[in-house]
C-alpha atoms as a printed R data frame, in Angstrom:
   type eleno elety resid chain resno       x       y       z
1  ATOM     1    CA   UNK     A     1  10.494 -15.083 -10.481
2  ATOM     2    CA   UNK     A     2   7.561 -16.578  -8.956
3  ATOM     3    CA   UNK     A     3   4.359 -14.878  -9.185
4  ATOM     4    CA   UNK     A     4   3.321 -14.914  -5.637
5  ATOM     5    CA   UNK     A     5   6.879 -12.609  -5.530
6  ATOM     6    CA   UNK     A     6   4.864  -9.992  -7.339
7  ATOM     7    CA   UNK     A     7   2.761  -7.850  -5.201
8  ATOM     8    CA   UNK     A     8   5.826  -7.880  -2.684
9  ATOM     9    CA   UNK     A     9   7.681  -6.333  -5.185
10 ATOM    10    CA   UNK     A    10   5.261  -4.108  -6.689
11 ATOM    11    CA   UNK     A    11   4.835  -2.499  -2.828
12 ATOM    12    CA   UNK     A    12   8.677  -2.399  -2.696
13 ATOM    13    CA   UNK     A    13   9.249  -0.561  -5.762
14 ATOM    14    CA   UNK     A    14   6.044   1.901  -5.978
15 ATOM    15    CA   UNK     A    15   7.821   4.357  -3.169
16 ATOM    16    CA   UNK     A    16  11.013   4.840  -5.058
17 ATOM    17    CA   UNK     A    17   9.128   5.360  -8.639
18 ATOM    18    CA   UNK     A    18   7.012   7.852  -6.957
19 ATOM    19    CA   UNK     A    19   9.788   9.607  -4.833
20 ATOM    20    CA   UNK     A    20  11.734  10.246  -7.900
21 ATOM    21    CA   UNK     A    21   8.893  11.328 -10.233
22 ATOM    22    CA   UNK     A    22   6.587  13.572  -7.971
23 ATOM    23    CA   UNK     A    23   8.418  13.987  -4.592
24 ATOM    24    CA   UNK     A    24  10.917  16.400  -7.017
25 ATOM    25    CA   UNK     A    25   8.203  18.569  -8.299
26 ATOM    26    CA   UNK     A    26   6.258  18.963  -4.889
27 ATOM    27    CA   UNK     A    27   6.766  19.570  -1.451
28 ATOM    28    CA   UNK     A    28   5.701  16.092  -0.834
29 ATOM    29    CA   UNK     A    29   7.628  13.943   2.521
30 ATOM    30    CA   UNK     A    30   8.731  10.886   0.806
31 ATOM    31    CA   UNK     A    31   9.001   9.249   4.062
32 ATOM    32    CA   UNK     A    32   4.894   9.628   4.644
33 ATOM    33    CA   UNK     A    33   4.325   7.857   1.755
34 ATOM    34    CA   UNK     A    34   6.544   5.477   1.897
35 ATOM    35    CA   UNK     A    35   5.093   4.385   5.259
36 ATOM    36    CA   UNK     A    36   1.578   4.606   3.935
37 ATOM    37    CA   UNK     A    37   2.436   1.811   1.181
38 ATOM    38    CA   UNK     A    38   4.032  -0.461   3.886
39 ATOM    39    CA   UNK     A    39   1.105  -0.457   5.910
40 ATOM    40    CA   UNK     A    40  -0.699  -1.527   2.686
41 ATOM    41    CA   UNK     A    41   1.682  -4.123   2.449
42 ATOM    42    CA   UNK     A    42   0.773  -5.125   6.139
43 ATOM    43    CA   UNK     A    43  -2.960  -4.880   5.527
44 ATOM    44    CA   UNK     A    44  -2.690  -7.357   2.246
45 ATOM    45    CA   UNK     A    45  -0.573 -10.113   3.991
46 ATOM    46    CA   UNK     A    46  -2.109 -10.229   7.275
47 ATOM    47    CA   UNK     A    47  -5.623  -9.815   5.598
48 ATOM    48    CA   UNK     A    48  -4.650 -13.120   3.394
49 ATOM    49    CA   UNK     A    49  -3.011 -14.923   6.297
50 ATOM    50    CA   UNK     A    50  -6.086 -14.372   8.906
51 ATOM    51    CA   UNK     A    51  -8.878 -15.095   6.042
52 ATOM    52    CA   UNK     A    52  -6.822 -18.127   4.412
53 ATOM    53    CA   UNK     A    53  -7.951 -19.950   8.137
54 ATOM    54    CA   UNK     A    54 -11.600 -19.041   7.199
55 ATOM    55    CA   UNK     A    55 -12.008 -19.235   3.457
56 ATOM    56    CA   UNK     A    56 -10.620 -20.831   0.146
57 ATOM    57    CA   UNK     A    57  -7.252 -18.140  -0.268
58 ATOM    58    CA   UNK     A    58  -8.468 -17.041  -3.328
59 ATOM    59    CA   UNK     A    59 -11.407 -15.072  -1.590
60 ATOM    60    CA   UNK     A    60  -9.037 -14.338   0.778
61 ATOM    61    CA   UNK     A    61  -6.660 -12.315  -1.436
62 ATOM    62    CA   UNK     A    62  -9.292 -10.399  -3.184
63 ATOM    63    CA   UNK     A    63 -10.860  -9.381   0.572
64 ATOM    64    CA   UNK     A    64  -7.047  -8.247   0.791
65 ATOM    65    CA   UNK     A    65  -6.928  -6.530  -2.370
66 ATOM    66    CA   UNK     A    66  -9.924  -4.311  -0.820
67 ATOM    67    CA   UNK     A    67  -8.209  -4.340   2.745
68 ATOM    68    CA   UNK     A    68  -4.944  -2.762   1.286
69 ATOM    69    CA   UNK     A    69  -6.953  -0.304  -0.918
70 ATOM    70    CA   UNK     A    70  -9.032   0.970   1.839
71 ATOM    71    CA   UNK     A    71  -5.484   1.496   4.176
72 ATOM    72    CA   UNK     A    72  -3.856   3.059   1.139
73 ATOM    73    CA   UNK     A    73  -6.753   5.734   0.026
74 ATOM    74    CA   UNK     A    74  -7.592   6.332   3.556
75 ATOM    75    CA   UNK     A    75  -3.773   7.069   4.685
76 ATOM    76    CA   UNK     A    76  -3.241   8.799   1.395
77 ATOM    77    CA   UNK     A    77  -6.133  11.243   1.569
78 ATOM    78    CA   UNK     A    78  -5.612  12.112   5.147
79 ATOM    79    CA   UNK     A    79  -1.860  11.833   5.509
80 ATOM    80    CA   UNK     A    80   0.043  11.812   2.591
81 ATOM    81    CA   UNK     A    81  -2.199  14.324   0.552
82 ATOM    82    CA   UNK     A    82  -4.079  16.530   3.403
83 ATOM    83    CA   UNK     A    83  -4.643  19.840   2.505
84 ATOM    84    CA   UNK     A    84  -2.200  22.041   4.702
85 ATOM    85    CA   UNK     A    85  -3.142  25.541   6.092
86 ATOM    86    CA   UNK     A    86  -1.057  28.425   5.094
């Protein structure tokens, strides 16, 4: 497998692992995560694709790495993980 194949497949796999180890336990919606960690997937390619026409790629994909961390905390904090009123 190609290495490039890797974060594709670590965003493809990370909803499953985590709907069958938490989701169980919780009252968690596996669906609002899973959507959360595709539009981190969406941040980190289109961040690489629109800064690889400004910048050497490799500054490109860390400025992703950031982009995709900032959509993941932010939609995981105040969608995935919200506190809920009783």
């Amino acid at each position: 497998m190609k290495p490039k194949c890797f974060a594709t497949l670590s965003y493809s796999v990370r909803p499953g692992v985590f709907v069958v180890c938490v989701c169980q336990y919780t009252r968690l919606q596996p669906a609002s995560f899973a959507i959360s960690q595709v539009a981190g997937l969406v941040a980190n390619t289109a961040t690489v694709f629109v800064a690889s026409y400004f910048m050497p790629v490799l500054l490109g994909k860390l400025l992703a790495i950031g982009a995709s961390f900032l959509v993941n905390f932010s939609l995981s904090h105040f969608v995935v993980f919200r506190k809920r009123s009783n």
